[in-house]
N, C-alpha and C positions, 0 to 999 in steps of 0.2 A: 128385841130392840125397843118396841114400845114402851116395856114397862121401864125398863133402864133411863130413855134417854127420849120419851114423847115421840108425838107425830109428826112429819115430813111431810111440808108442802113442795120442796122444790125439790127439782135433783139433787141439787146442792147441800139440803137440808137431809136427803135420803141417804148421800153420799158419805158425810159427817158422823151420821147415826150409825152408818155400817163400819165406817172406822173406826167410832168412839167404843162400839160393842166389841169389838174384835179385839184393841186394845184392852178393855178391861179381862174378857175373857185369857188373854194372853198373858197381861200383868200383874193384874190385882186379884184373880177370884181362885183362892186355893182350895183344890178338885181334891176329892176322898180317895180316888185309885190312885192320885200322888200323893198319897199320908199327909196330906195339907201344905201342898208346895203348890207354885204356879205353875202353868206352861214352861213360861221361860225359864222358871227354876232348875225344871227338870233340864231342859235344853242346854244349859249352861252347862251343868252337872255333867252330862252326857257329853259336851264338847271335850269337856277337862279331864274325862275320865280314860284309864285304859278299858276298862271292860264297863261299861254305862249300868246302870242298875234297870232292873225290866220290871216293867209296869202291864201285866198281862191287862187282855180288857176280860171283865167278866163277861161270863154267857148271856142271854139274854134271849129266856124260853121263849118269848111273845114270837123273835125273830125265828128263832130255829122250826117254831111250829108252820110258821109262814111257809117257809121252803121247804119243809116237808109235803105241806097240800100242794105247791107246786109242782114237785117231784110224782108226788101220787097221781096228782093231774097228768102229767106228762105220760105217766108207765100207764095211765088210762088209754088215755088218746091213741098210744104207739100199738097197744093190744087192739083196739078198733081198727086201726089201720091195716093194721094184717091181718082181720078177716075177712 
């Protein structure tokens, strides 16, 4: 939101910022997993449609690794505990 739309001094000026960014993200800024459509493009699309077109989210190894160590965490901990 910074770079978009500067820094908030007041609620008001924070409150503006968090609208103005969400607007834009919603209206204006065409996203690559929608082949260069908006938000709302797609939502329209999907209102209008009988079977809506699916926009899978890609993987995202950084994530999956993550819950991996925490799973492997967990399967640690559970074997400590039952000895």
């Amino acid at each position: 939101a910074r770079v978009l739309f500067g820094k908030a001094h007041t609620y008001e000026e924070a409150a503006e910022i968090i609208y103005r960014t969400y607007e834009y993200y919603i209206y204006r800024y065409p996203q690559k997993r929608f082949h260069g459509k908006t938000a709302n493009q797609v939502r329209q699309e999907a209102l209008t449609a009988v079977t809506p077109e699916q926009y899978p989210i890609a993987p995202n190894r950084r994530i999956e690794r993550f819950w991996e160590g925490i799973e492997k965490s967990k399967a640690k901990h559970q074997a400590q505990a039952q000895q």
